[in-house]
C-alpha positions as CSV (number, residue, x, y, z in Angstrom):
1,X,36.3,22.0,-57.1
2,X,33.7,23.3,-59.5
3,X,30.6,20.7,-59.7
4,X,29.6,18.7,-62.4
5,X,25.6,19.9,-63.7
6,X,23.7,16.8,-64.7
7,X,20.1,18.5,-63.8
8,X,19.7,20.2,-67.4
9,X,16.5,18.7,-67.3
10,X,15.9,21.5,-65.0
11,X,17.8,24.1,-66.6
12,X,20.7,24.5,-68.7
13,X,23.4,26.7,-68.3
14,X,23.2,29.3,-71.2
15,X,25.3,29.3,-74.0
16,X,27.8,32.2,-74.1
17,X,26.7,32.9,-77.7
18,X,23.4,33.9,-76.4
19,X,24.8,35.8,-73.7
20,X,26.8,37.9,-76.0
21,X,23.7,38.4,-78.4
22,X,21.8,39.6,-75.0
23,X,24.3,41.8,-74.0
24,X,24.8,43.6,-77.3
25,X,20.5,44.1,-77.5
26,X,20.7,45.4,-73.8
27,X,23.3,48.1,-74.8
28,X,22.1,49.0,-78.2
29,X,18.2,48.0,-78.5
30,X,16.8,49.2,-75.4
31,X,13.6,50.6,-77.4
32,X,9.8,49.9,-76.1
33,X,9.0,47.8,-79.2
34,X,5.3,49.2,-79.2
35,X,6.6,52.8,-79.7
36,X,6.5,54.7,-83.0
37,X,9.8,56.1,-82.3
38,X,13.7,55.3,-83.9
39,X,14.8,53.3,-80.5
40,X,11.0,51.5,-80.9
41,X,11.4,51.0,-84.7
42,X,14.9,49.1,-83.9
43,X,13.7,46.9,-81.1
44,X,10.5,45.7,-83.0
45,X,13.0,44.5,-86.0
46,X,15.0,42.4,-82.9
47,X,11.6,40.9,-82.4
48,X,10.4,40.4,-85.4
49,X,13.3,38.6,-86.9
50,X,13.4,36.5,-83.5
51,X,9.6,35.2,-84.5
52,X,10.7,34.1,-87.5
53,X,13.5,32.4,-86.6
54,X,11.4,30.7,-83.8
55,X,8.7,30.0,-86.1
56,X,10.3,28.1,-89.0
57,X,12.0,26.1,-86.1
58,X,8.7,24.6,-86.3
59,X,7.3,25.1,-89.7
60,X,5.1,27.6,-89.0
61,X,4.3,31.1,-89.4
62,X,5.4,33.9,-87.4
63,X,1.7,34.9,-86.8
64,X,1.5,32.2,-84.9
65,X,4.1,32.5,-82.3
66,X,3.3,33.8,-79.2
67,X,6.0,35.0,-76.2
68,X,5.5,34.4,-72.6
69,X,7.6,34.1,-69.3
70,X,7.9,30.2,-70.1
71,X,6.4,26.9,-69.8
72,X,4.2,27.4,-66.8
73,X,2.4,30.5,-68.0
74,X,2.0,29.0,-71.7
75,X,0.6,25.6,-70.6
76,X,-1.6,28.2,-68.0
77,X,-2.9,29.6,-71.3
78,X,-3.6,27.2,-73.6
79,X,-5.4,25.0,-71.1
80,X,-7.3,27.3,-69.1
81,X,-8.3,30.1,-72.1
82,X,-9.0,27.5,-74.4
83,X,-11.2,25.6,-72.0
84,X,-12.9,28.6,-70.8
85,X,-13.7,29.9,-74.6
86,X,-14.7,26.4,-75.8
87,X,-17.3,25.5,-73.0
88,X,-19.8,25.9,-74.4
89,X,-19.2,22.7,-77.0
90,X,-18.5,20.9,-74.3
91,X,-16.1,20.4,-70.8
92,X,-14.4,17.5,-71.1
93,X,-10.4,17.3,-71.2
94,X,-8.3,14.1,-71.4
95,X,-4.6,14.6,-70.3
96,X,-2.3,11.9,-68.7
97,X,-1.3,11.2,-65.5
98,X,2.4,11.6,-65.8
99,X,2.3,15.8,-66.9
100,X,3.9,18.2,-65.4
101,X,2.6,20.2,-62.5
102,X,1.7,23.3,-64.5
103,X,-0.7,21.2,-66.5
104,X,-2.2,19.4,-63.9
105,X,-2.7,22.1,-61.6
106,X,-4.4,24.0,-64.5
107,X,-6.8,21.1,-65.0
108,X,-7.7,21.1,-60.9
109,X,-8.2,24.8,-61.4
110,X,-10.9,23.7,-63.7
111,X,-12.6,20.8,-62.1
112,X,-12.9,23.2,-59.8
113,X,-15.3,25.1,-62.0
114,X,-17.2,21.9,-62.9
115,X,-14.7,20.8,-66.0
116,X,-14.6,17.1,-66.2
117,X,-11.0,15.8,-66.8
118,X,-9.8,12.0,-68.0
119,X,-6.4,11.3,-66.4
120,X,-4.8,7.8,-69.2
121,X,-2.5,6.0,-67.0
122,X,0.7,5.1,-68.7
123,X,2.3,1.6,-68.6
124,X,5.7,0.9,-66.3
125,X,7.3,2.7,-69.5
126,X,5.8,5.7,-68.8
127,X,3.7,5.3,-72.4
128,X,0.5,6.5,-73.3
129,X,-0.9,4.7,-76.4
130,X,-3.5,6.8,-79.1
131,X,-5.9,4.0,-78.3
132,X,-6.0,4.8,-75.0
133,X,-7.0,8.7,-76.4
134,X,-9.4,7.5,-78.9
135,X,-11.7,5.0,-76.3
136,X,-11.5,8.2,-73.7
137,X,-12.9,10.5,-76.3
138,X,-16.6,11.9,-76.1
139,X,-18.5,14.1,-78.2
140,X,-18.4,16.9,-75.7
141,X,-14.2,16.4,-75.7
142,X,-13.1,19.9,-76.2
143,X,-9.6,20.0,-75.2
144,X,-6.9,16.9,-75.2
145,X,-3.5,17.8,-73.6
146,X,-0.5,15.2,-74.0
147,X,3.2,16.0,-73.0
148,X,5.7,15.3,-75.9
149,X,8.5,14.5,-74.0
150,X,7.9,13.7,-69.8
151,X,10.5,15.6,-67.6
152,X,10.8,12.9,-65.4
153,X,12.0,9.7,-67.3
154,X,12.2,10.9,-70.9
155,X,9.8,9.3,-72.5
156,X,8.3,10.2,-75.9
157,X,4.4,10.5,-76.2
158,X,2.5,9.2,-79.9
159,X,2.1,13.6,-80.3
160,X,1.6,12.8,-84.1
161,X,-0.6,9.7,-83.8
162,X,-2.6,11.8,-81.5
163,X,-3.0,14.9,-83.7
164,X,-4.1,12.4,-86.6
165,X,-6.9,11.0,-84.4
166,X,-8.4,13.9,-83.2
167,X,-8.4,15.5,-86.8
168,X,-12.0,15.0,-87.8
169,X,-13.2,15.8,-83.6
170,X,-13.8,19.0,-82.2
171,X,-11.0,19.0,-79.5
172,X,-8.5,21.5,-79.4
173,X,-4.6,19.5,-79.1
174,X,-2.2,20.5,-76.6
175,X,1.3,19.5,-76.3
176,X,3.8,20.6,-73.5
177,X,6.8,21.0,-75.5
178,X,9.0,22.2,-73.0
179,X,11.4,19.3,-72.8
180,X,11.4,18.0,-76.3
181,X,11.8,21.7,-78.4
182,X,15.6,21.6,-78.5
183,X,16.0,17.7,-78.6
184,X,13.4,16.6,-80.8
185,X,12.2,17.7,-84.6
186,X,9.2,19.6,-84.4
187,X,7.1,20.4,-87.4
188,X,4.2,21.8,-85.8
189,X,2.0,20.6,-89.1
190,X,2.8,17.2,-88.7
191,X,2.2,16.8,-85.6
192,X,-1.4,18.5,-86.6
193,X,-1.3,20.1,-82.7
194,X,-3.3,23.1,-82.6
195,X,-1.6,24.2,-78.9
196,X,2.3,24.0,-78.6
197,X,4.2,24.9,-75.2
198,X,7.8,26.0,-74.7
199,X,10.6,27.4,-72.2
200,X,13.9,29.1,-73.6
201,X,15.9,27.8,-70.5
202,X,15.4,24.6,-71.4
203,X,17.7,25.3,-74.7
204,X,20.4,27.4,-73.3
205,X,18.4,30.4,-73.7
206,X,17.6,32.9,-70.9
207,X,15.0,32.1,-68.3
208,X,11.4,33.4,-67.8
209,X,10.6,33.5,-71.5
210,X,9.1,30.7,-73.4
211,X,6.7,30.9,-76.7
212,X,3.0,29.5,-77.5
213,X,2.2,27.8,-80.8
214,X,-1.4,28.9,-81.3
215,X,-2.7,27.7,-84.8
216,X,-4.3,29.9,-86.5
217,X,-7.4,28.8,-86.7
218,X,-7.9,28.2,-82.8
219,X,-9.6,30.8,-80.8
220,X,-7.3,31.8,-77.7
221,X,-8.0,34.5,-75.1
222,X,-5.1,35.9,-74.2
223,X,-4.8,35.3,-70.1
224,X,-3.0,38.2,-69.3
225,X,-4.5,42.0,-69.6
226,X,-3.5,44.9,-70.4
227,X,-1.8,46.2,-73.8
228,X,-1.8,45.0,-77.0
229,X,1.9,43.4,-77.1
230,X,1.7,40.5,-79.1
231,X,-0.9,41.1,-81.6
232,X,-3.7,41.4,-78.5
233,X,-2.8,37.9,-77.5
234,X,-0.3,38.3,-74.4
235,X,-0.2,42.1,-72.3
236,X,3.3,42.9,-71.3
237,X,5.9,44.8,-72.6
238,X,8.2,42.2,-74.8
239,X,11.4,42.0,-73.0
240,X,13.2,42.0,-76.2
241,X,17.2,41.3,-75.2
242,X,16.3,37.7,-73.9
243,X,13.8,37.2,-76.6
244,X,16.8,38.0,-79.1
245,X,19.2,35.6,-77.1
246,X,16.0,33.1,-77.1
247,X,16.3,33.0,-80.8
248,X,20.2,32.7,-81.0
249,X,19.4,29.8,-78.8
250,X,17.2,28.3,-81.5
251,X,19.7,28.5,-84.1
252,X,22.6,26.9,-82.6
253,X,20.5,24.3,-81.1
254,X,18.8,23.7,-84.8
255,X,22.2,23.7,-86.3
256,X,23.2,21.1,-83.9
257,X,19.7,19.0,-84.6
258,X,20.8,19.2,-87.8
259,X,24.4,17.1,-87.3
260,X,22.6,14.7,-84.9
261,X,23.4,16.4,-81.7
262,X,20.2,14.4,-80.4
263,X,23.0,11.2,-80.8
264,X,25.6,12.9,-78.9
265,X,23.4,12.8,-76.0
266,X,22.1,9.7,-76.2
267,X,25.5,8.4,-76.7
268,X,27.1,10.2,-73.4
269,X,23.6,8.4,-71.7
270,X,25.0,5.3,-73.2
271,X,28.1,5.6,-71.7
272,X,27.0,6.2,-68.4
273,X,25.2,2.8,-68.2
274,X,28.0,1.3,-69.6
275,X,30.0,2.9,-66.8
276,X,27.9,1.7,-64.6
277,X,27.9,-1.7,-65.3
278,X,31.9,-2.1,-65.6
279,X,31.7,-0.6,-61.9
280,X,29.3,-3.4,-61.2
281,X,26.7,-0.8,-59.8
282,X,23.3,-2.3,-59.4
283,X,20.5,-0.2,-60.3
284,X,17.5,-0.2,-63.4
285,X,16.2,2.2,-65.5
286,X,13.1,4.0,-65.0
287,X,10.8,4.1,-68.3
288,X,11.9,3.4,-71.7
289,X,15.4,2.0,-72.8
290,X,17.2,4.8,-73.8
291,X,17.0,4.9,-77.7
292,X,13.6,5.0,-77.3
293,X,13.4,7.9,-74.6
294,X,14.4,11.5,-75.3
295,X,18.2,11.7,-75.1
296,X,19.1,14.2,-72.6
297,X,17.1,12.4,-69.6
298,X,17.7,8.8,-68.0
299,X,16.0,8.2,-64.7
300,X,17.8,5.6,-62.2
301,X,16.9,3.2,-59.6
302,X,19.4,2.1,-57.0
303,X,17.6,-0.3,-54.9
304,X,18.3,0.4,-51.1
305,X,19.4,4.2,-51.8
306,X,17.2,6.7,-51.2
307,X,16.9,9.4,-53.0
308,X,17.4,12.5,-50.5
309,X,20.8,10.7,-49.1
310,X,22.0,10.0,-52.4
311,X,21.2,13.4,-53.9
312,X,23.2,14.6,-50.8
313,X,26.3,12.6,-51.2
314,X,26.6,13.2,-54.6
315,X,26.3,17.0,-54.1
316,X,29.0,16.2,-51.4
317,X,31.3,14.7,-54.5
318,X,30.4,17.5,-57.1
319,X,27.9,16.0,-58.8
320,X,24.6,17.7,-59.0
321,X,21.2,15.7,-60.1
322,X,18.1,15.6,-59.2
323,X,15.1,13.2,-57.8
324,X,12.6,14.6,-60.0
325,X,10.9,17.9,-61.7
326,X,12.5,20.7,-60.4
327,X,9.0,22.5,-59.9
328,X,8.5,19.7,-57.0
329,X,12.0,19.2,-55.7
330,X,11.0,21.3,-52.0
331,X,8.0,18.5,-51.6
332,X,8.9,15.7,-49.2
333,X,6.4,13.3,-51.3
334,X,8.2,11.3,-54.2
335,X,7.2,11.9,-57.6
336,X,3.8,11.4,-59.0
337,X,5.2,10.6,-62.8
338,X,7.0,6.8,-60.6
339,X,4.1,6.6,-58.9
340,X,2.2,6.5,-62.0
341,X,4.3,4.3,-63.6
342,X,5.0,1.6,-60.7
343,X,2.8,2.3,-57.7
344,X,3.1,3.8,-54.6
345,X,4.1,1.4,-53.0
346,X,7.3,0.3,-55.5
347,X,10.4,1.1,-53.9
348,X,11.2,2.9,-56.9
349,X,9.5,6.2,-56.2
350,X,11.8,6.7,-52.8
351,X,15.3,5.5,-54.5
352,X,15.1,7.2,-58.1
353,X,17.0,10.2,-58.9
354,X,17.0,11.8,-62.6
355,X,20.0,12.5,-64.5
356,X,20.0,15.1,-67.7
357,X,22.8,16.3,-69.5
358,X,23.5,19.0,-71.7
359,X,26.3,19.2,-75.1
360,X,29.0,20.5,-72.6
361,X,29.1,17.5,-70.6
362,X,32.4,15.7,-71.3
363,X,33.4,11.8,-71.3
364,X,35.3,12.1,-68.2
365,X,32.8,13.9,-66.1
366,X,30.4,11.5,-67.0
367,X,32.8,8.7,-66.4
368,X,33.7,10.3,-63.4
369,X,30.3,10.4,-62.0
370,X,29.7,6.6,-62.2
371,X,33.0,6.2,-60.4
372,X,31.3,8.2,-57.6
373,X,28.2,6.3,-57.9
374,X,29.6,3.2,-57.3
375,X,31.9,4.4,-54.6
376,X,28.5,5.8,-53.1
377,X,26.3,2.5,-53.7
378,X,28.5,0.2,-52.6
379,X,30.1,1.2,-49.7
């Protein structure tokens, strides 16, 4: 029996049109695309067209696109290099306390080098407000980093309320993009972020690649050394195949955006609830109802059912999920984004497990999966 994948939160399987597009660059593009040479010529017109397909997925210009290996390296990089450069107006950050780990362990990196760092609590919604920004702001604020879209319980952050407010400060704005750029429309002016963050797996793309927003105007050291890949921003020869299947990614996705595939999601979340209840399951939802959360992720409760077991007996039925980021899913301690949001003490955080889907989920997996639920829960 093959399984049914409802962790896309973690990763999504790629999209066969952008493993054809990789394929074909592997074969025929295998040029350096920083040599003067026909096979270099070639591969720097793959990556050249890729910026600019990436770039106007988010109105802007293809100066301003940046590879990396993904999320965790980009989020490394605009928080730590920017900090770093901007010191010396100041070294205070604001974040939240629901990010992801990348972020936060970037910000202990540099409390550890005497930053001073302002983690907003959220409500049991998982919500951060712009008020809550605006009282935590100080003169000597040089860097504010919000998630758009938590990967935990899917809820949207204020990112353009945010960027209005800190127009007329000195702080650099940071968004982790990584889970909203492929369910949500960005338009990177505005938002008015300076910093934006993605990962191609995320989108059906190829893993270990993911792209910085870096406005213009914003001054950011590259963090990695070496050659001038990337107009001197990021060393590293550019691994142009996946880059090429990134940006195939980006067009299907866009196309998709564009005939509200962000409803199709929400409506196969929809029916899962509504699954739920006819099977008389009893369980909540974690953070915000789901119209108002992004619509790939819902985050469950079943009281009494702890998370490990049930993770385990679904895996037993075919059904994969998970209990929280994947970057944490070897830790033994629940997750810090429903501790956040309830307490530690809620049983919540210990009987929660995330579900994400992705546009080839079908009606009957999904119905399919409540049925095991239910035969699960209330046995």
């Amino acid at each position: 029996m093959e399984a049914v994948y409802l962790d896309n939160a973690a990763t999504t399987p790629m999209d066969p049109q952008v493993i054809s597009v990789m394929q074909k660059q592997m074969t025929q593009t295998f040029g350096n695309a920083s040599t003067p040479n026909y096979y270099g010529h070639a591969a720097r017109a793959v990556l050249d067209q890729a910026r600019q397909t990436i770039a106007q997925s988010i109105h802007a210009q293809t100066g301003e696109i940046v590879f990396t290996s993904g999320g965790s390296e980009g989020d490394n990089t605009a928080i730590i290099s920017t900090a770093l450069y901007y010191q010396k107006n100041g070294r205070h950050i604001i974040t939240s306390q629901i990010e992801h780990e990348a972020v936060l362990k970037s910000l202990h990196y540099l409390e550890g080098l005497g930053f001073e760092v302002t983690y907003l609590p959220v409500d049991d919604q998982g919500r951060i407000t712009v008020s809550q920004v605006q009282r935590a702001l100080r003169p000597d604020t040089i860097l504010v980093t919000i998630m758009f879209v938590n990967n935990e319980v899917g809820v949207i952050n204020p990112i353009a309320g945010i960027g209005n407010l800190l127009q007329d400060h000195q702080a650099i704005f940071h968004t982790d993009a990584v889970q909203a750029y492929g369910t949500q429309i960005i338009d990177v002016q505005a938002l008015k972020v300076d910093l934006l963050t993605t990962s191609a797996h995320k989108l059906y793309g190829p893993k270990m690649l993911g792209f910085i927003y870096e406005r213009q105007e914003i001054q950011v050291p590259p963090l990695i050394h070496g050659g001038d890949q990337e107009n001197k921003r990021r060393a590293g020869t550019e691994n142009v195949p996946a880059i090429a299947g990134f940006a195939q990614a980006v067009k299907i996705n866009q196309a998709l955006l564009d005939q509200q595939g962000a409803a199709q999601l929400t409506a196969k979340k929809e029916l899962l609830l509504q699954e739920l209840r006819q099977n008389q399951v009893e369980f909540q939802v974690n953070g915000p109802q789901p119209q108002l959360a992004s619509p790939n992720i819902i985050n469950l409760w079943f009281p009494h059912q702890a998370t490990d077991i049930l993770q385990i007996k679904l895996d037993l039925a075919g059904f994969v999920v998970s209990g929280g980021s994947a970057c944490t899913a070897g830790s033994l301690e629940p997750s810090h984004v429903l501790i956040a949001m309830y307490g530690a003490d809620s049983p919540r955080v210990r009987e929660s497990i995330r579900v994400s889907f992705n546009k080839f989920n079908t009606a009957a997996q999904i119905k399919a999966f409540a049925q095991s639920i239910a035969q699960i829960t209330l046995a």
